[in-house]
Each structure stands twice: as C-alpha cells, then as structure tokens.
TORVONU-413489 format. One record per residue (C-alpha): residue in one letter; x, y, z. Coordinates in Angstrom, 3 decimals, always signed. Each point is the difference from the previous one (the first is absolute). Layout:
<ronus>
<ronu><residu>a</residu><u>X</u><v>Y</v><w>Z</w></ronu>
...
</ronus>
This chain:
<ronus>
<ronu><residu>x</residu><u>+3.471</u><v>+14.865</v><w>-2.456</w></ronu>
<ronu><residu>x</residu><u>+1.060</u><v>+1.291</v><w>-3.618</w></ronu>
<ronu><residu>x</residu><u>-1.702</u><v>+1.683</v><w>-2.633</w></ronu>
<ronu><residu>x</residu><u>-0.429</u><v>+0.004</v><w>-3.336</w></ronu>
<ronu><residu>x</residu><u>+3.249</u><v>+0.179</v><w>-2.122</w></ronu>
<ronu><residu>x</residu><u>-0.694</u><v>-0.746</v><w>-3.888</w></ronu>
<ronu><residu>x</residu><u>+2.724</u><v>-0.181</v><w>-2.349</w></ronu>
<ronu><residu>x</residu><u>-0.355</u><v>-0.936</v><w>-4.005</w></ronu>
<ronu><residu>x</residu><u>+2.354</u><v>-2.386</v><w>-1.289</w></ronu>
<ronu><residu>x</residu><u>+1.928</u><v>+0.786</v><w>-3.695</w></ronu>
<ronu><residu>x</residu><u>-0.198</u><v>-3.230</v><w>-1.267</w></ronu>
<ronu><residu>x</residu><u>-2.403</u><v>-1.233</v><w>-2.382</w></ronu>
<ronu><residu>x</residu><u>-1.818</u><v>-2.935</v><w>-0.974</w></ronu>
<ronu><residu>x</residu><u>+1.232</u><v>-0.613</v><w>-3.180</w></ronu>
<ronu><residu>x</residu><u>+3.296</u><v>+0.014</v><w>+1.304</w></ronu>
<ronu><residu>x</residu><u>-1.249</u><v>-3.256</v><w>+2.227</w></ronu>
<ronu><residu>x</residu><u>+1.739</u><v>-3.125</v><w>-0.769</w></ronu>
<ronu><residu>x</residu><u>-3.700</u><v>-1.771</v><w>+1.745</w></ronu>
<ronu><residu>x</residu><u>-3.074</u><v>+0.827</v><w>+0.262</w></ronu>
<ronu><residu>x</residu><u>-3.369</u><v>-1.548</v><w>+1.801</w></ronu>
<ronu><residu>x</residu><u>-3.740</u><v>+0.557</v><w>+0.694</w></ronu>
<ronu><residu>x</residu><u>-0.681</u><v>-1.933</v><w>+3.106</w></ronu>
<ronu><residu>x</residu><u>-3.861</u><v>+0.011</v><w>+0.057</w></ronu>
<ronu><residu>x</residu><u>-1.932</u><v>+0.324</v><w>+3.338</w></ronu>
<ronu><residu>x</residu><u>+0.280</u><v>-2.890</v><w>+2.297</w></ronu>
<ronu><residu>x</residu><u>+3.244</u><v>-1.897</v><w>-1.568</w></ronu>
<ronu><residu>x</residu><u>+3.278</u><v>+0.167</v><w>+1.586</w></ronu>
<ronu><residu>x</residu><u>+3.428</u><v>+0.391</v><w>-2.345</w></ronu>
<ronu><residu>x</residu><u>+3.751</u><v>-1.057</v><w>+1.422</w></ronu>
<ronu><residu>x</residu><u>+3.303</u><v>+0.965</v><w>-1.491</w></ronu>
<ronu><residu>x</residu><u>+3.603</u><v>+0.763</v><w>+0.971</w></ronu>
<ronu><residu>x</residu><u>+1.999</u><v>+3.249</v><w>-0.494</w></ronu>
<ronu><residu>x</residu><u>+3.232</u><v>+0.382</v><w>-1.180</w></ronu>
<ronu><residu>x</residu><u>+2.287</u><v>+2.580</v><w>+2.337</w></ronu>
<ronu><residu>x</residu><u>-0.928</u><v>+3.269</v><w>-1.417</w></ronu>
<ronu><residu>x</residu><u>-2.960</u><v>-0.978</v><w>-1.884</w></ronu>
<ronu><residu>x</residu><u>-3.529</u><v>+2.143</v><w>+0.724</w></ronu>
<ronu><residu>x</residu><u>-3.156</u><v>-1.352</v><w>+0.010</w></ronu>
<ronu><residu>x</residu><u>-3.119</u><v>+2.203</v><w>-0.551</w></ronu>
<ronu><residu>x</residu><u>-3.159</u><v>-0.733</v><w>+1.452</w></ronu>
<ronu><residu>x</residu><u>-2.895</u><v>+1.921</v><w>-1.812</w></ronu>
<ronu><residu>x</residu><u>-3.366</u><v>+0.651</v><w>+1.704</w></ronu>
<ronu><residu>x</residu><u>-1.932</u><v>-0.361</v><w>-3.136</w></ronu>
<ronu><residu>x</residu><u>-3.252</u><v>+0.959</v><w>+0.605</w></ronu>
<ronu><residu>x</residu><u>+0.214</u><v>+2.077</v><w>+4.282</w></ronu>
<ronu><residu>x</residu><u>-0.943</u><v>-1.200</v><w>+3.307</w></ronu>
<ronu><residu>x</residu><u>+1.575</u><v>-3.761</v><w>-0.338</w></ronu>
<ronu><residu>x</residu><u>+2.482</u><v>-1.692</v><w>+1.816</w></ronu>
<ronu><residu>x</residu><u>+2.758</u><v>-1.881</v><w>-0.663</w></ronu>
<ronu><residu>x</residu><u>+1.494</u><v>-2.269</v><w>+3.090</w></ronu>
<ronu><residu>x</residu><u>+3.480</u><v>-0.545</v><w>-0.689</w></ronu>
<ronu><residu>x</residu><u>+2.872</u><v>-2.078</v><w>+1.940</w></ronu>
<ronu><residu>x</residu><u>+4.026</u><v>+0.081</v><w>-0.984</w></ronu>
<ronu><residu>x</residu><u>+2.161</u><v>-2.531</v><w>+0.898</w></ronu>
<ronu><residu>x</residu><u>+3.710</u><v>-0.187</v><w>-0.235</w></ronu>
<ronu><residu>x</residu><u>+0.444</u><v>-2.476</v><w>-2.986</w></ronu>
<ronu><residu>x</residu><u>+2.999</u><v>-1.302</v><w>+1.037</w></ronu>
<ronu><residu>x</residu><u>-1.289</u><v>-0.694</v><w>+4.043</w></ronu>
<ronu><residu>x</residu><u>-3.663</u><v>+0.123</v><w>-0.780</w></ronu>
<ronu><residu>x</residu><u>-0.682</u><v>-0.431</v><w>+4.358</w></ronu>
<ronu><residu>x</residu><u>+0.842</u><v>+3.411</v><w>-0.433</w></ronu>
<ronu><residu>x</residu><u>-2.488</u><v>+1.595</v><w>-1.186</w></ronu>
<ronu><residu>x</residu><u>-1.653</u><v>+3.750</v><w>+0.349</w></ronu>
<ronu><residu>x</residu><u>-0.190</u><v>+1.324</v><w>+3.577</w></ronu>
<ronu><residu>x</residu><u>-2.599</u><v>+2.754</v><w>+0.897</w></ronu>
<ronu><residu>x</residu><u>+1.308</u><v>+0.098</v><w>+3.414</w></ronu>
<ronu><residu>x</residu><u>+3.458</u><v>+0.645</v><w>-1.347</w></ronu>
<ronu><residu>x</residu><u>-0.967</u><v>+2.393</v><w>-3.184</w></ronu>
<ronu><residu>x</residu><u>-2.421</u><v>+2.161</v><w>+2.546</w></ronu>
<ronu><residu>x</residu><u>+2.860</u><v>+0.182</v><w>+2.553</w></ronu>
<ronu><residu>x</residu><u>+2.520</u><v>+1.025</v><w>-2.617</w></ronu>
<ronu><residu>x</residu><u>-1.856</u><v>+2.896</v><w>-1.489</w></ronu>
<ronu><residu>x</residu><u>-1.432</u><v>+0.904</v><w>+2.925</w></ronu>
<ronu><residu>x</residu><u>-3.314</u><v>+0.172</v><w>-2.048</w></ronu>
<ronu><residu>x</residu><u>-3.347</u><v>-1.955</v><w>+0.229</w></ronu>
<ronu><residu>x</residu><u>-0.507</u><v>+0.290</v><w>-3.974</w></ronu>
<ronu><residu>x</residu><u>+2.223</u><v>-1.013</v><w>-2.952</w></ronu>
<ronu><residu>x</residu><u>+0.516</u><v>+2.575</v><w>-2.786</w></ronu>
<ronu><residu>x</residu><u>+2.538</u><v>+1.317</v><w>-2.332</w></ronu>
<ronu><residu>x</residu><u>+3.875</u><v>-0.641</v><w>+2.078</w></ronu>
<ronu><residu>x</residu><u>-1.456</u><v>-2.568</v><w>+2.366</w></ronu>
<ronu><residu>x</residu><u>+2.857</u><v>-2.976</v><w>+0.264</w></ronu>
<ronu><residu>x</residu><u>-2.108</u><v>-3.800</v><w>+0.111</w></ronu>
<ronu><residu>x</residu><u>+1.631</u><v>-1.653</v><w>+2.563</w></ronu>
<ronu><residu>x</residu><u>+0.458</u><v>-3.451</v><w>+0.841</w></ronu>
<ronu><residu>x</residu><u>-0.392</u><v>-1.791</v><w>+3.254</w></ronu>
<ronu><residu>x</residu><u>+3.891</u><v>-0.236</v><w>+0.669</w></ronu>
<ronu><residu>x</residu><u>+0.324</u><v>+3.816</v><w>-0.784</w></ronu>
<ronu><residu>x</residu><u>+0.783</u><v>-0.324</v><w>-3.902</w></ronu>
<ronu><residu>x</residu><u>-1.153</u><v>+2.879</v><w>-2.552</w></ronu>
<ronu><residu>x</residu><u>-1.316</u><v>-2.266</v><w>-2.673</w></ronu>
<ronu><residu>x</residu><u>-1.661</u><v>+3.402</v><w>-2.234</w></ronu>
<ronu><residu>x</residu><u>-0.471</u><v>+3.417</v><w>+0.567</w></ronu>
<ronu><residu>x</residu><u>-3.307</u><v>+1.648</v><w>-1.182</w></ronu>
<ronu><residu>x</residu><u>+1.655</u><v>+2.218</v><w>-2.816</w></ronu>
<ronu><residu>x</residu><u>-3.357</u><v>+1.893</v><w>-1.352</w></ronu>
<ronu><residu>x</residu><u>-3.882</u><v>-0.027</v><w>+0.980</w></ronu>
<ronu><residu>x</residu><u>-2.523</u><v>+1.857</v><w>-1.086</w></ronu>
<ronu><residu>x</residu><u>-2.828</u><v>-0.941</v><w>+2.521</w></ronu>
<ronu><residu>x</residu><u>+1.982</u><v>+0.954</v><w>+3.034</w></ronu>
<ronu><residu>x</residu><u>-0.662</u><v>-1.815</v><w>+2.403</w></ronu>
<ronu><residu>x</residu><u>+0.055</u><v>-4.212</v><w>+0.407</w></ronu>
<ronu><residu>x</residu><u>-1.128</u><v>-2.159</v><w>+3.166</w></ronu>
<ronu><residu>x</residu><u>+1.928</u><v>-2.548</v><w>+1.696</w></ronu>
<ronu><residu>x</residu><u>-1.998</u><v>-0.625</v><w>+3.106</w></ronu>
<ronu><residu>x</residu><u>-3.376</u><v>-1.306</v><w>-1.695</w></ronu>
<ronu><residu>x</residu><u>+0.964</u><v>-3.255</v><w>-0.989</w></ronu>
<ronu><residu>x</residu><u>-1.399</u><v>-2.328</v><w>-1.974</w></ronu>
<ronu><residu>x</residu><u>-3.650</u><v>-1.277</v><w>-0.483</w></ronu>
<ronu><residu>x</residu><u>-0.294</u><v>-3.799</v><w>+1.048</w></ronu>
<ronu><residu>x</residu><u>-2.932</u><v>-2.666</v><w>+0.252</w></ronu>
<ronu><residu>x</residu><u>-0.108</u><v>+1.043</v><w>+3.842</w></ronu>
<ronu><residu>x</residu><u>+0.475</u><v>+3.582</v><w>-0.247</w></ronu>
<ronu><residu>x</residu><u>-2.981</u><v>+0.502</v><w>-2.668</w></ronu>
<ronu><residu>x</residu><u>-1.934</u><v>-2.257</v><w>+3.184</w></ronu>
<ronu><residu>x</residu><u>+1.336</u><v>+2.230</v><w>+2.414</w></ronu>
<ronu><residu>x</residu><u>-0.294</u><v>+3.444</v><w>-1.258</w></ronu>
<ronu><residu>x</residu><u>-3.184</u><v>-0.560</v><w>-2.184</w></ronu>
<ronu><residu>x</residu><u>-1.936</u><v>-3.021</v><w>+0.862</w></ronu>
<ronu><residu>x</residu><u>-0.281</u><v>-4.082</v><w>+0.063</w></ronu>
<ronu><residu>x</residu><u>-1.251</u><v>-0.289</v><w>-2.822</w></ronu>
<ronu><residu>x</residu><u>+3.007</u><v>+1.890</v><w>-2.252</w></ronu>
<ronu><residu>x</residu><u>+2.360</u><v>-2.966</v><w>+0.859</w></ronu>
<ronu><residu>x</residu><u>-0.313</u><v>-1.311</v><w>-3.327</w></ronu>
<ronu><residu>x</residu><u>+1.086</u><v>+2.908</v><w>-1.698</w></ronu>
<ronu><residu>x</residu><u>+2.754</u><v>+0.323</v><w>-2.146</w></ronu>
<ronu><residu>x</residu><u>+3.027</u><v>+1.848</v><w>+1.702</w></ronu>
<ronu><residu>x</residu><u>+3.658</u><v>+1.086</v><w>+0.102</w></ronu>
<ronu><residu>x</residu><u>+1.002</u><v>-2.838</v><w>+2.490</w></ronu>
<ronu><residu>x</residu><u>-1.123</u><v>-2.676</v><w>-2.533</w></ronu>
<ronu><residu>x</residu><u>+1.426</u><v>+1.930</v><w>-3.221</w></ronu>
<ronu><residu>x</residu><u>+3.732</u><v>+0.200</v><w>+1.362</w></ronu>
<ronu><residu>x</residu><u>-0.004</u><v>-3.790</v><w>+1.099</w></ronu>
<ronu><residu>x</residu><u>-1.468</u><v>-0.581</v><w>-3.573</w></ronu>
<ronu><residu>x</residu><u>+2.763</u><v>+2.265</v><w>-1.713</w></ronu>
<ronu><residu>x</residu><u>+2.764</u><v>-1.308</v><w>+2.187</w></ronu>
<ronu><residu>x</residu><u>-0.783</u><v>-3.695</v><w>-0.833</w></ronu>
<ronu><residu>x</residu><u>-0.033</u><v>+0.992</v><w>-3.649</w></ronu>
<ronu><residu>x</residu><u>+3.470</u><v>+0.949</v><w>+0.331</w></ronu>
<ronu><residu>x</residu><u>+3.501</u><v>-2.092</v><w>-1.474</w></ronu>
<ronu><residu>x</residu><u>+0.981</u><v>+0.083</v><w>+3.489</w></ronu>
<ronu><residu>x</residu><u>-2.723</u><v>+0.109</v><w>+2.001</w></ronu>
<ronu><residu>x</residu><u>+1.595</u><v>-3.015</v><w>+2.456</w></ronu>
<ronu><residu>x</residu><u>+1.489</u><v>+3.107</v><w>+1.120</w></ronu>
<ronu><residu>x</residu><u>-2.839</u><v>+1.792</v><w>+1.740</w></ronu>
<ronu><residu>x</residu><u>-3.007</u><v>-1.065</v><w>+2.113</w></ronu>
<ronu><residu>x</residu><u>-2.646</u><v>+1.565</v><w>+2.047</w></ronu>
<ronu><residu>x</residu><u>+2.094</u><v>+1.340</v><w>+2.758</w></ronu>
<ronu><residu>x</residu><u>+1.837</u><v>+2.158</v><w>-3.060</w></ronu>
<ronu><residu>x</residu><u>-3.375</u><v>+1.807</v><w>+0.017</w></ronu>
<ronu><residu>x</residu><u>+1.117</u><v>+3.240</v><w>+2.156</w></ronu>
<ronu><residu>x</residu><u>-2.174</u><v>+3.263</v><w>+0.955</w></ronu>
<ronu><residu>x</residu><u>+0.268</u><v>+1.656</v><w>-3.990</w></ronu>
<ronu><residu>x</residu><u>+0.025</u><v>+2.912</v><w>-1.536</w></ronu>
<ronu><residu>x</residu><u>-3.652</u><v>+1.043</v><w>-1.626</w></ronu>
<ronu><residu>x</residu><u>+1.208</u><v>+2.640</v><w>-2.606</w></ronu>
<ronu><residu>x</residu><u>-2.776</u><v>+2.568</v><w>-0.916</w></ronu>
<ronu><residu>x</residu><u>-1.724</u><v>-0.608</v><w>+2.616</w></ronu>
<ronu><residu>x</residu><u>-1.331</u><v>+2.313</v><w>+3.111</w></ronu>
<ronu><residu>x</residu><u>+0.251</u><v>-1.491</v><w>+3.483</w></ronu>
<ronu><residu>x</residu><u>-0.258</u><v>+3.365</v><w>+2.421</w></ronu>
<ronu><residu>x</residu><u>+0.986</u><v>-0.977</v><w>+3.961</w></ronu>
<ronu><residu>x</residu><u>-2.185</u><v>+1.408</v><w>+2.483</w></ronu>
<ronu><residu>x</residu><u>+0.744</u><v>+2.385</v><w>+2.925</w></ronu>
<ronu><residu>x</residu><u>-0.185</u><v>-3.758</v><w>+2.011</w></ronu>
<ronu><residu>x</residu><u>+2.038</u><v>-1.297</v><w>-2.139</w></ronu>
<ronu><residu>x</residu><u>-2.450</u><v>-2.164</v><w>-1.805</w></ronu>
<ronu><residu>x</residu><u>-0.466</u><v>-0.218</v><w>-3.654</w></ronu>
<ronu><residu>x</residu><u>-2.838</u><v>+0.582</v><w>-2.617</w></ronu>
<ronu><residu>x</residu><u>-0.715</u><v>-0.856</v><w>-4.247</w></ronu>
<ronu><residu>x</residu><u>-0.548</u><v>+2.976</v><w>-1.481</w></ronu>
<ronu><residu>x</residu><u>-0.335</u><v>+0.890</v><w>-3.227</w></ronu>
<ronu><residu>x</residu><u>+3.160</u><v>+0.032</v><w>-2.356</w></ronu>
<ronu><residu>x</residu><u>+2.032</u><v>+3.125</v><w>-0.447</w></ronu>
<ronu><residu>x</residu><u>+1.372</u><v>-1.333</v><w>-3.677</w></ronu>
<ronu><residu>x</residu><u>-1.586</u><v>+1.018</v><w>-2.994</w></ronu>
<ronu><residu>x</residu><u>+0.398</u><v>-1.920</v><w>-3.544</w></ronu>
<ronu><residu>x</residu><u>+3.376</u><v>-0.112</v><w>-1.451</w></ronu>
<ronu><residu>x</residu><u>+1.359</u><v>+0.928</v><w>+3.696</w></ronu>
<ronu><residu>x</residu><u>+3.206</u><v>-2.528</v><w>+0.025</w></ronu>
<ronu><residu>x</residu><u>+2.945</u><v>-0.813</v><w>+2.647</w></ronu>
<ronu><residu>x</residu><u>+3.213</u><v>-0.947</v><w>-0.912</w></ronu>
<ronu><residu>x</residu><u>+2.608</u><v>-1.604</v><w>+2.002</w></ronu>
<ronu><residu>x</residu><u>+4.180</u><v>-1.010</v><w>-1.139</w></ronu>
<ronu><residu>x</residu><u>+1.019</u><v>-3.043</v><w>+0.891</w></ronu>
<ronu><residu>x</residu><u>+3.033</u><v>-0.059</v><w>+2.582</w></ronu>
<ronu><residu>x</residu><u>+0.970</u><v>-3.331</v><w>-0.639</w></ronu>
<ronu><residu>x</residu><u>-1.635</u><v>-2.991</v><w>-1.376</w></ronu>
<ronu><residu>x</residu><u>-3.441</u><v>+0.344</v><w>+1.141</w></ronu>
<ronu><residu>x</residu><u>-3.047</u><v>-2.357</v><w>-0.936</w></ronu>
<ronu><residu>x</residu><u>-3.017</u><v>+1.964</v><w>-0.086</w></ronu>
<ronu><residu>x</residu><u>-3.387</u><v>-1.587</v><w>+0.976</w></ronu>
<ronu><residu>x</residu><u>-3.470</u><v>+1.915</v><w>-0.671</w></ronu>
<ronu><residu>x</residu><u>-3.935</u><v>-0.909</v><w>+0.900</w></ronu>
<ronu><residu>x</residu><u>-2.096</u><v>+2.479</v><w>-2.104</w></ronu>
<ronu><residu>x</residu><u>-2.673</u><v>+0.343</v><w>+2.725</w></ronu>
<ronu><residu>x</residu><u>-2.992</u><v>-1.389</v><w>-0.551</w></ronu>
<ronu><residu>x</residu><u>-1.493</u><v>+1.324</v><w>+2.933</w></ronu>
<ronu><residu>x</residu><u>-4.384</u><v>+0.854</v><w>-0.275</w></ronu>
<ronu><residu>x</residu><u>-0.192</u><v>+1.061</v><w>+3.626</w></ronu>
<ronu><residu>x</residu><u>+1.011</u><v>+3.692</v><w>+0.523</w></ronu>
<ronu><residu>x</residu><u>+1.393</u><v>+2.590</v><w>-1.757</w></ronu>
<ronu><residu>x</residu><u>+3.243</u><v>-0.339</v><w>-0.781</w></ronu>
<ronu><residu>x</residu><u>-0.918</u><v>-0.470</v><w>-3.778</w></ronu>
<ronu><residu>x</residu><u>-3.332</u><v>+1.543</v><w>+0.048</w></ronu>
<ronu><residu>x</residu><u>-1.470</u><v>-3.290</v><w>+0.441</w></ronu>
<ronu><residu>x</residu><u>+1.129</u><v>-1.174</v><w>-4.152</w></ronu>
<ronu><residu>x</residu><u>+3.388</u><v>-1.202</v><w>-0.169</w></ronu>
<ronu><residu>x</residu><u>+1.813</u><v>+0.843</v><w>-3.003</w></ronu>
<ronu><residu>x</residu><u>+2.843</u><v>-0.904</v><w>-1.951</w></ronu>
<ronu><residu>x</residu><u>+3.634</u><v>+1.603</v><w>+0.824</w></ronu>
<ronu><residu>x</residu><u>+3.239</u><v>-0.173</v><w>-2.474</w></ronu>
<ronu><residu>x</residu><u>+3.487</u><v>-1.008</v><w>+0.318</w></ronu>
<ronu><residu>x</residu><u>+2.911</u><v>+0.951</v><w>-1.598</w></ronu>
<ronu><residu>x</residu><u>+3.382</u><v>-0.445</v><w>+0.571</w></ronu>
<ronu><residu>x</residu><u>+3.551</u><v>+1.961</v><w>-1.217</w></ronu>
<ronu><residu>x</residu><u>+3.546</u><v>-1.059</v><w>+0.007</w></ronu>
<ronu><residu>x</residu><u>+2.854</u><v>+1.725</v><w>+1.383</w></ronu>
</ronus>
C-alpha cells in the first residue's frame, strides 16, 4: 500500500505571490494557473485539511480517488502522486511533501456521519460537508457547482490506516507542525479546502488548528 516518501520543496515563502491562514473550521476556494503550486502548511500537527480539485474549465470533472488510486497503484497520496479527474485527466501532481503520507479514502465529516460514527446527538456539529457548500456558494461562479460536485476528497495530513478486512480507522495524525504538501497545477485547476473542524477522534488530537496557504507562479 505505499510508504512514506518525503521530499522538501526549494521554494520559499517569500518568493509567494499569495499567502493565507485559513483558521480551523473555515473553508478557502481558489483557482490555479497551469504551472502554479500551491502549499498547504500544517501549522500547528495532527490537523486535516479536506480538499477537492475540479477542472476549472469542466468543473463536473472534478478529483477522482477511484481514478488517482488506480493510476498510482497506491492507497496514499505523497510526493509524485498525479490527482486525477473522473474522465482520466492529471489536473496536479504532488511535487514535494514533507508528512509523507495523505488519505483519500476517509472522506469527509458530514451532519450524518458525525450521527453515524459518534452519536445522535453530534448532528449539529459543525463539519466539512457544510463548510464546502458554504465556500462553494461564496464563490463568483458558484452556479457552477452543487452538492453532487461534493466527491469522496482528499484529507491531507491526515492518518486513515485500512484494516487486514479492509475496514478503516481515525488514528492519530502522522504530521507534525510546519509539515506541508505541495501540489503543481496541470491545468487550470480550482482548488476547494474544509479546514476540519472535526472534535470526535483523533485526527487533530481532538483541537483543530489553523493550516497556511501559499501559492507560486511558474
């Protein structure tokens, strides 16, 4: 299933034509350029940032787990994984990571799945689900997307281990503060993040925390 493979990037953050501190629970949205990077910076270890990438130019087609797993051959994203879309598109290739090791089965939290996984009454809780349908109605064209854009995502920093049955479990994170992803875009790529909010298990130690991101030109 893939081990760890952590690579340090050369670029540096003064050097970043933007910059942003997304704080625990809030979502951010913005498109790359072909060829721009975009940083994501675990500011603090242990939290997790769900993140979806659409094709800017067909947003239906949007990141594909099914197709990035099958492609790499690989359960976990880390530095050379290609993000593929549904119709078999690269749309950005993980260029440097220094955590190692990113999940893409987990999914995101929801109203029902805090219900399901926890209990009744942590329905009302705030979650990922809720903070990408906030984000994506924020955005200048938002009559573009909907609720069936919301596709299994990619939860960078974040430790989802599959069991011999094939089952999965929350464990704690395997990031550490300042740990960071990056990914180049492969073509014009809108970029859609929930910083997890999640209170539940252990993904972020039970305290969400802030992460950082940063973007580079070509």
């Amino acid at each position: 299933m893939g081990g760890f493979h952590r690579v340090e990037s050369s670029r540096t953050a003064d050097e970043a034509i933007y910059s942003k501190i997304i704080p625990a629970g809030e979502g951010w949205m913005q498109e790359l350029k072909p060829g721009q990077v975009l940083r994501i910076v675990d500011l603090e270890g242990n939290q997790a940032a769900d993140t979806l990438l659409y094709d800017a130019e067909h947003p239906e087609d949007h990141y594909s787990a099914v197709q990035s797993i099958a492609a790499q051959r690989n359960i976990y994203l880390t530095t050379g994984s290609v993000l593929m879309t549904e119709s078999g598109q690269p749309l950005a290739t993980i260029v440097a990571d220094t955590c190692g090791r990113h999940d893409t089965l987990g999914g995101a939290c929801s109203s029902q799945s805090n219900t399901v996984r926890y209990a009744h009454e942590k329905g009302y809780m705030h979650n990922c689900r809720d903070t990408f349908m906030l984000e994506l109605s924020r955005h200048p064209e938002s009559h573009k997307y909907g609720k069936r854009d919301l596709a299994p995502n990619i939860n960078f920093f974040m430790n989802v281990p599959v069991t011999p049955t094939g089952g999965l479990t929350f464990e704690d994170g395997v990031s550490a503060p300042g740990a960071y992803v990056e990914m180049q875009a492969q073509r014009r790529a809108t970029v859609l993040i929930s910083n997890c909010p999640q209170l539940n298990n252990p993904c972020n130690a039970y305290n969400p925390t802030p992460v950082q991101v940063l973007i580079w030109d070509k």
